[in-house]
Residue, then its C-alpha position, 0 to 999 in steps of 0.5 A: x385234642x383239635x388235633x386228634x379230631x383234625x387226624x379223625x376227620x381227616x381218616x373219615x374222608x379219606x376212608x370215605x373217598x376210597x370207597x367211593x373210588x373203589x365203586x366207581x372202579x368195579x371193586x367190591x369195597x362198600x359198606x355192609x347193609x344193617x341187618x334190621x333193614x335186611x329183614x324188612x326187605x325179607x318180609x317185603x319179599x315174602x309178598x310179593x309174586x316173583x314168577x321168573x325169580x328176579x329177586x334170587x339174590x333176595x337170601x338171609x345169608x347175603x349182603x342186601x346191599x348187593x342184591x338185585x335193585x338195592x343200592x346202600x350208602x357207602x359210609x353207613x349202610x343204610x338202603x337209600x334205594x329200592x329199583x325193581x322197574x322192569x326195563x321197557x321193551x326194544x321196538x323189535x320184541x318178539x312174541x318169546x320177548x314179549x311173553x318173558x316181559x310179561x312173566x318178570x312183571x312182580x305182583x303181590x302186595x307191599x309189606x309196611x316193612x319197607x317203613x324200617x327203611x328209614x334213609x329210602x330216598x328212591x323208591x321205583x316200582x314202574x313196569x309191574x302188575x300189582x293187579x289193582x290193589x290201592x297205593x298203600x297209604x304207608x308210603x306217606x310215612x316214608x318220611x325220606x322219599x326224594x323220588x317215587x314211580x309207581x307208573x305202569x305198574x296196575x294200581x287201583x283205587x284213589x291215591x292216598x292223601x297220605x303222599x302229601x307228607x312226602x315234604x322232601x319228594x322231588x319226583x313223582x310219578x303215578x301214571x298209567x295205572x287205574x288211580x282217581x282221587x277226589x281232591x289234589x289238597x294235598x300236593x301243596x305240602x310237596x313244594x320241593x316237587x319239581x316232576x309230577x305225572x298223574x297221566x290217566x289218574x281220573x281227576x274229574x271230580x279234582x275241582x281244585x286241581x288247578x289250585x293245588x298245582x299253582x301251589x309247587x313254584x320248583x315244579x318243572x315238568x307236569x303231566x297230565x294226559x287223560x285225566x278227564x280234567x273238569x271242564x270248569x275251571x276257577x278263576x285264580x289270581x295269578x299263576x305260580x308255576x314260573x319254573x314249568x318247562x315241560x307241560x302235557x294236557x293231552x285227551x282230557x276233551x277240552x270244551x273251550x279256550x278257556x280252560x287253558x288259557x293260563x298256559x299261555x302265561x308259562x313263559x319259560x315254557x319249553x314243551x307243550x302238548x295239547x293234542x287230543x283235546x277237540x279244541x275248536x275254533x282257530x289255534x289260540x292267540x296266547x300261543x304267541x307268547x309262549x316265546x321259550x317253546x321248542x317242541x309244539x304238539x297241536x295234533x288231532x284236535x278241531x282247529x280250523x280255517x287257516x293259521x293265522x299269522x300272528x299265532x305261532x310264526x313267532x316262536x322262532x325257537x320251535x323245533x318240533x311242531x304238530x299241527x297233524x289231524x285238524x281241520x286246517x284249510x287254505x295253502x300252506x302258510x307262508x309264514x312258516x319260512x320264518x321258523x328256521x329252528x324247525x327240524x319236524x314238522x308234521x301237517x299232515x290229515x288237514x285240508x291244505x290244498x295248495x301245491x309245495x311253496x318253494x319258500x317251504x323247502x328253501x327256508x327250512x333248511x334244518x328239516x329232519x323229518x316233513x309230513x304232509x301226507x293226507x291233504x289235497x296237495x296238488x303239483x309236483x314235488x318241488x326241486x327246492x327238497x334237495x336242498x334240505x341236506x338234514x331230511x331223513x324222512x319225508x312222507x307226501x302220501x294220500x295227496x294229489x300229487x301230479x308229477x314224474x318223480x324227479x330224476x335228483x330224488x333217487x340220489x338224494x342220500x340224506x333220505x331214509x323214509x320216503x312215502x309216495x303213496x295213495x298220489x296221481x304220481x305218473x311217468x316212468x321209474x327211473x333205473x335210477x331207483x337202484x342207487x336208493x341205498x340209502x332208503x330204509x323205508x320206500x312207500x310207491x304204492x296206488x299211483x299212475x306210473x306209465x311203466x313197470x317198475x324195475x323190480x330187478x333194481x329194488x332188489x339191490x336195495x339191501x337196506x330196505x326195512x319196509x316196501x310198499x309197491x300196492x296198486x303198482x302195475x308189476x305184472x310179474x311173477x311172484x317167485x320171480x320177484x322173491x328170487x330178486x329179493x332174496x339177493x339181499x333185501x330179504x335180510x333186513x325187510x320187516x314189511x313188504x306190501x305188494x298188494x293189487x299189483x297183478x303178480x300171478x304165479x305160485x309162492x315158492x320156498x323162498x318166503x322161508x328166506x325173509x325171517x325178518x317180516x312182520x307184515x306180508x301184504x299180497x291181497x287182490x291178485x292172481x297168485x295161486x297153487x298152495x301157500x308153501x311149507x316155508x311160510x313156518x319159518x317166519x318167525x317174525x310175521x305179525x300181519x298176514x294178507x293173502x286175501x282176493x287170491x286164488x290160492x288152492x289146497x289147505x293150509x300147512x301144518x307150519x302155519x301153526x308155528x307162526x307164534x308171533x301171528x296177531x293178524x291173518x287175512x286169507x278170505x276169498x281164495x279157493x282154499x280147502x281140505x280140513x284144519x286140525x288143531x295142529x294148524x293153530x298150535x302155537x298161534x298164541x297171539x292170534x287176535x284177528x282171523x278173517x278167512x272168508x270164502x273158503x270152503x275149509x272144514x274145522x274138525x276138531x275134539x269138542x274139548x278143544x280150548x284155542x292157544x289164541x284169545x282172538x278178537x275178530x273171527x271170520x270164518x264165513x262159508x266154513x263147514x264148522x256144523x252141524x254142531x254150535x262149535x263149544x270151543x267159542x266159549x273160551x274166546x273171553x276177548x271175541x267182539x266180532x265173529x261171522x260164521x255164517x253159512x257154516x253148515x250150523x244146525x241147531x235150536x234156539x236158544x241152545x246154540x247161543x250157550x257157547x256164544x262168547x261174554x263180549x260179542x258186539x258183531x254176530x252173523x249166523x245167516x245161512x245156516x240150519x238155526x230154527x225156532x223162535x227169539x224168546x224174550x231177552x227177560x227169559x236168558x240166562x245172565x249170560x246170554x243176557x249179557x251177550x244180547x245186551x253187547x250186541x250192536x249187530x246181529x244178523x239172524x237171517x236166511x235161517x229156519x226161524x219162525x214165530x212171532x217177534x213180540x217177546x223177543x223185541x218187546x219184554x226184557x228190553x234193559x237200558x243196555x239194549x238200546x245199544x243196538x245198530x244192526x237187526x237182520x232177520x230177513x228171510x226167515x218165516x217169523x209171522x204175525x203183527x209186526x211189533x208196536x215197541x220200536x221206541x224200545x231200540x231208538x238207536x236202529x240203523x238197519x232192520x232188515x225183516x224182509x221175506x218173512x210172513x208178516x201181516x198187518x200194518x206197519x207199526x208208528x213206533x217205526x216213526x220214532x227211529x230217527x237214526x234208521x238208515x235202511x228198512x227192508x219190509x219187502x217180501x211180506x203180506x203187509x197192508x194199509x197205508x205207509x204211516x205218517x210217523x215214517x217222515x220223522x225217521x230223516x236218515x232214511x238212505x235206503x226204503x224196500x217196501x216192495x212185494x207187499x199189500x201196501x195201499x192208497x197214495x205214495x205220500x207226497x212228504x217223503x219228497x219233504x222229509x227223507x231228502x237222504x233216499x238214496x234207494x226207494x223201492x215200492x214196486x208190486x204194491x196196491x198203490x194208487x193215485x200220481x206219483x208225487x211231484x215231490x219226490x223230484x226233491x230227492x236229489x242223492x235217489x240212484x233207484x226209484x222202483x214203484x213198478x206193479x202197482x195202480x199209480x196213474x197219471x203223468x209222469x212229472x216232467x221235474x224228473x230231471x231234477x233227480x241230480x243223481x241220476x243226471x250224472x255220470x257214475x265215476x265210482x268215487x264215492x265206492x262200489x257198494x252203499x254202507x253206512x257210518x262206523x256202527x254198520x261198516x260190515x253192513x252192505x246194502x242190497x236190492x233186488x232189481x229188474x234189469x233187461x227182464x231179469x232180477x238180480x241181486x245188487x250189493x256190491x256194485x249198487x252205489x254204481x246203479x242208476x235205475x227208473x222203474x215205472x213199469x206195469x202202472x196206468x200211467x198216462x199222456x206223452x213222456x217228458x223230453x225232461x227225461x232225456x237230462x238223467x244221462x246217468x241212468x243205465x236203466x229205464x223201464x216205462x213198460x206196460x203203461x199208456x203212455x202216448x205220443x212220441x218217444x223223445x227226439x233226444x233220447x240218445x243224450x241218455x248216454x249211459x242206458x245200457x236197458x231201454x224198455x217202453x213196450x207194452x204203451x201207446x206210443x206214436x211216431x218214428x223210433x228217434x234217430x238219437x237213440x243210434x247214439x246210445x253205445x251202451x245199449x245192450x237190451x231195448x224192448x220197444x214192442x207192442x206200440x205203433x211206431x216205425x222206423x225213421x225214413x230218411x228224407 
């Protein structure tokens, strides 16, 4: 009998190891699946939504073991694993690849069948689209669970508690879906569980998160990346997580240290990311003891000050460390020589503002990849980097960089990645530049070079994936320089950046050669004729920058065949002719369209529905009118559309019917739009939707009239407070300003200017204490500035001009508005001094107080107006905008200068001007004037001044327009004033001077 059994055992094992030879050599020898598991997996199929039909093999009459995503026991049968995880995408996907990824996503519901899968171990269900629909709380009772990923895959609702009798589960994994839950109680029942991922699960009411994780000593992996994790945190007595390798914490916006100071308990701890937090302060103690790390993630939160020695100078064993977006300051610490392990190491967007260290070069000779871009790094680039033979990529960009390019760097093989760009990098290119074969990526762009860069060389350079040469002085044609990259670069390059670097000619059908790009960047410079036919054949282009041309005729049809288009940038070109829908017909995953300043025309039916779902539409100067074009409507994702001055006619409120749900940016200045703003109270749920998104909204230069109280004064929601932008100058509103501004306390902009407003200035403009510019100008207000005006501090531009303002500039804006930038008062009734305090305004680049009654003198503190007593560099940008929320505002003024009004935008931050003109002020003008040598325009006309003209007045280097006619004045003209090179219009008229003699 013992050895019947022995014989019977023997046969098991033998049956059992050739089926398992036989799988692992391809043949089809393997165990039936049971029948009764086969029907559940039916049944779960028949709920599920399988467009591109992956479960084809999924039939009554198949072995289900042989089916698509089903592996069965070889001895018994029985479905041990269910996998349908859609693979993740490759880096190169196109828009086919994308689009057929999206369409194998499986969607539906869950059937409980899956429960008659009694030996399920590994269930995989990641990369789908179950359109929110909750965990199903059934999966707690698959009792045999080792493995479960439900990530990416569009869950919703709170995670069922259920999961918790999951005792065998070792791997679990619910991120990236839309899941909360409300307490983590139940993961102390899975203490078999060594992989946990709950990323984005929002766990902010999860008071006891902590407590539930201390629970699990076999875990080994946890992430937790934005869960909105409570920023308390109960004391507990000791950590159990010995095991823990692997720990993320990253964009849960940590308050203070104090919430994660048991991570540096973990000291077995290989991997730590807690990047994204906002930590503040300087980088944490208890870092030191976390001695076992070899990867470091301390990116993008608020460390400051310099690295202290003794914080992470000993984790000798780093490999890879993060210190990216902080705040770090001071030079490049010494002590990293000692982290001879490190093979990346990325500093890059702090403050280090030292030059290389050659210690930094020579004692990390394990270096892979070094970022230092985005710091006020200074010298040259070291010759110590060519002993780095590991490095692979090395980005020195946006720094201060101050050298020729080394000769041995062009030769320098290991190198794959090399970004040079946004550095005063200066000297010749070497010819040496054509034996970079070796580079993949090559950044030179916005440096000084001496020379033109060798383009013929480049052209050589056939593994070059990305070339970015913007702001480098090439001076070539464009088609020359496509026939040289056509040789072979054209084969492999994805990215090609060749903006602001004065090419010129016309774009030939040789773009059609470079099917790999994905981003052409050919912005400000003088390539003109037509964009070619060819541009069609670039299947691949995601990013297109044609901007600041002088490109001609109309778009081509081809251009609709850009299906993998997500990005265009064609604005201010001469471009014209009329674009139909075939234009657009396969743009498919168009998101930003800005072509701005081309007088195209849009003529298509009005049933037109877009292949696109754009976000940002600029179409600024197109002739789209008369009519609201209808097809807006179906641009469900719009946030930011500008189709002013479109040639739009139309009465409000009928033409905002077609306006997209979700707009946060609307400019429909210049054009035909008439009638009154009507109370919000009085919109459509729609329409009130949209006013309630808004956070700009330019109105101005149309037909509207009426008064404003309705529309800014009733229907006002919690939600409209959101707004920044208000621009509705130019229009012909009349009556009282409103007196409800406390209803919008987040205004940064109110531009009413040139209206027909009369009374007063309403107080509650006092409660606005985010407002950065007000434009009253152009209207028939009177009384007095109101005191309530001092409170709003972030005033940067005040236009109160052409107005019937009265009584004394109030001497507090010197005191309160310490932000006046531009402050404009001219052609008023003012009286009385000009305020000694206004000598405070240090940033005031254009003070106007002209035709008014002002008298007096003129005080001699003037000179401490410090931003007109420098001279203009441009480094703070040509025009004046505001933070984020205004970013697509720019400033303007109306100024006098050399006798002429003109407008100021662009250039006014470049502006420095005086205007005291047609006023009675009195007695000598102060020599101190003669200190402001960055003022370009001073005008003291019409006053009376007396006495003598300066003797210094040619210090004021920068005057380009002089007028003091119409004064009293006495003497000599200054011999000084020979001095003033800039001088182009000088009125010393209607005075008692004379020329100087010489003695």
């Amino acid at each position: 009998m013992a050895r019947l059994i022995f014989l019977f055992l023997a046969f098991l094992f033998l049956i059992t190891n050739v089926t398992i030879i036989s799988n692992c050599n391809g043949n089809s020898v393997h165990a039936v699946c049971i029948e009764s598991e086969k029907e559940a997996l039916l049944k779960f199929k028949q709920g599920i939504v399988d467009r591109t039909n992956r479960l084809a093999s999924w039939h009554f009459n198949g072995d289900c073991c042989r089916w698509t995503g089903i592996v069965c026991n070889n001895v018994t049968g029985h479905v041990i694993e269910l996998n349908l995880r859609v693979p993740t995408l490759d880096y190169n996907y196109d828009s086919v690849a994308f689009e057929a990824y999206v369409r194998s996503w499986l969607g539906g519901k869950i059937s409980p069948s899956l429960l008659h899968l009694k030996h399920l171990s590994y269930l995989d269900l990641s990369n789908n689209d179950f359109g929110g629909i909750h965990i199903p709380k059934f999966f707690g009772s698959l009792g045999s669970l080792r493995y479960l990923n439900l990530s990416y895959s569009v869950f919703g609702g709170k995670v069922p508690h259920h999961l918790g009798n999951l005792s065998y589960l070792k791997y679990l994994d619910l991120g990236k879906n839309n899941l909360h839950v409300e307490t983590l109680h139940w993961l102390s029942s899975l203490s078999s569980l060594e992989y946990l991922d709950l990323s984005r699960v929002n766990l902010s009411q999860a008071s006891n998160w902590f407590q539930a994780l201390n629970t699990l000593p076999s875990l080994v992996e946890l992430h937790l990346s934005h869960c909105q994790l409570p920023y308390k945190l109960h004391p507990i007595a000791s950590v159990n997580l010995s095991s823990l390798a692997t720990l993320s914490l990253s964009r849960n916006s940590f308050q203070n240290l104090s919430m994660i100071n048991w991570v540096f308990g973990l000291k077995n701890l290989i991997s730590l990311d807690l990047s994204r937090n906002y930590i503040e302060g300087p980088i944490p103690y208890g870092l030191q003891n976390l001695t076992s790390l070899k990867l470091l993630d301390l990116s993008s939160n608020s460390f400051t000050s310099s690295i202290p020695n003794w914080s992470i100078f000993g984790l000798k064993s780093l490999i890879s460390l993060d210190l990216s977006g902080n705040y770090i300051e001071g030079p490049i610490p010494y002590g990293l020589q000692n982290l001879t392990s490190l093979k990346l190491l990325d500093l890059s967007s702090n403050s280090f503002n030292s030059s290389i260290p050659n210690w930094l070069v020579l004692g990390l000779k394990n270096l892979i990849s070094l970022d230092l871009w985005g710091n006020h790094i200074e010298g040259p680039i070291p010759y110590g980097f060519q002993n780095l033979t590991s490095l692979k990529h090395l980005d020195l960009s946006y720094n201060s960089l101050n050298s020729s390019i080394p000769n041995w760097l062009y030769t320098f093989a290991p190198l794959q990645s090399l970004k040079l760009g946004e550095n005063l990098l200066q000297g010749k290119i070497s010819s040496d530049i054509g034996k970079m074969n070796f580079v993949v990526d090559l950044d030179l762009s916005f440096n000084s070079f001496e020379s033109q860069i060798p383009i013929s060389l480049i052209g050589n350079l056939c593994n070059l994936r990305s070339l970015s040469l913007s702001g480098v002085n090439l001076s070539l044609n464009i088609s020359n320089v496509l026939e040289v990259f056509s040789r072979c670069v054209s084969n492999k390059i994805e990215l090609l950046s060749l903006g602001d670097c004065r090419l010129y000619g016309q774009l030939s059908n040789q773009l059609g050669n470079f099917k790999n790009l994905r981003e052409l960047h050919l912005f400000k410079n003088s390539i003109s004729g037509s964009i070619p036919e060819s541009i069609g054949k670039l299947s691949s282009l995601k990013y297109l920058q044609l901007s600041q041309n002088k490109f001609k005729e109309n778009l081509p049809e081809s251009f609709g065949q850009l299906s993998n288009l997500e990005y265009v940038y064609i604005s201010n070109n001469f471009l014209e002719g009329t674009l139909s829908e075939k234009h657009f017909f396969n743009l498919t995953n168009l998101l930003y369209l800005v072509a701005n300043g081309n007088p195209l025309i849009l003529k298509v039916d009005r049933g037109w529905i877009p292949p696109f779902q754009i976000e940002t539409l600029g179409l600024r100067s197109w002739h789209l009118g008369p009519q609201f074009p209808h097809w807006l409507s179906s641009q469900r994702h719009l946030e930011f559309l500008d189709i002013s001055n479109s040639r739009i006619s139309c009465i409000l409120p009928n033409c905002f019917l077609d306006l997209p749900p979700h707009l946060r940016f609307l400019n429909l200045a210049h054009n035909q739009i008439h009638g009154q703003l009507p109370s919000i109270s009085t919109f459509n749920d729609s329409l009130s939707q949209i006013f309630s998104n808004l956070i700009f909204l330019d109105l101005s230069n149309n037909l509207l009239s009426g008064s404003l109280f309705n529309f800014l004064c009733f229907g006002v929601n919690e939600t409209m407070d959101q707004k920044y932008v208000l621009n509705l100058g130019n229009n012909f509103f009349s009556g009282e300003l409103p007196n409800c501004w406390s209803k919008w306390p987040n205004l940064e902009v109110i531009a009413l200017d040139n209206n027909k407003f009369t009374g007063e200035i309403p107080n509650t403009m006092g409660t606005l204490q985010s407002l950065q510019s007000l434009h009253l100008h152009g209207n028939n207000l009177s009384g007095e500035i109101p005191m309530s005006i001092k409170n709003c501090t972030a005033l940067v531009t005040l236009d109160f001009g052409e107005n019937e303002l009265v009584g004394n500039i109030p001497s507090w804006m010197g005191h309160n508005l310490l932000n006046l930038t531009i402050l404009r008062l001219r052609s008023n009734k003012f009286l009385g001094h000009i305020p000694k305090e206004l000598c405070a305004l240090s940033f005031l680049q254009v003070l106007d107080v002209a035709q008014n009654r002002l008298s007096g003198s003129l005080p001699s503190c003037i000179s401490n107006l410090s931003a007109m007593a420098y001279f203009v560099n441009g480094s703070f940008g040509n025009y004046i905008t505001y933070n984020s929320n205004t970013s697509n505002f720019i400033e303007n003024v109306f100024l006098v200068i050399k006798g002429q009004r003109h407008e100021y935008d662009q250039t006014l931050n470049l502006v420095r001007v005086l205007d005291l003109s047609n006023n009675n002020l009195s007695e000598d003008i102060p020599w101190e004037i003669t200190r402001l040598q960055g003022l370009q325009s001073l005008n003291l006309s019409h006053n009376l001044f007396t006495k003598r003209i300066p003797s210094n007045i040619g210090d004021m280097s920068s005057l380009e327009s002089l007028d003091l006619s119409v004064n009293k004045l006495l003497g000599s003209i200054p011999e000084s004033m020979s001095r003033l090179s800039f001088l182009s219009y000088l009125n010393l008229s209607d005075n008692q001077l004379m020329e100087a003699r010489e003695c």
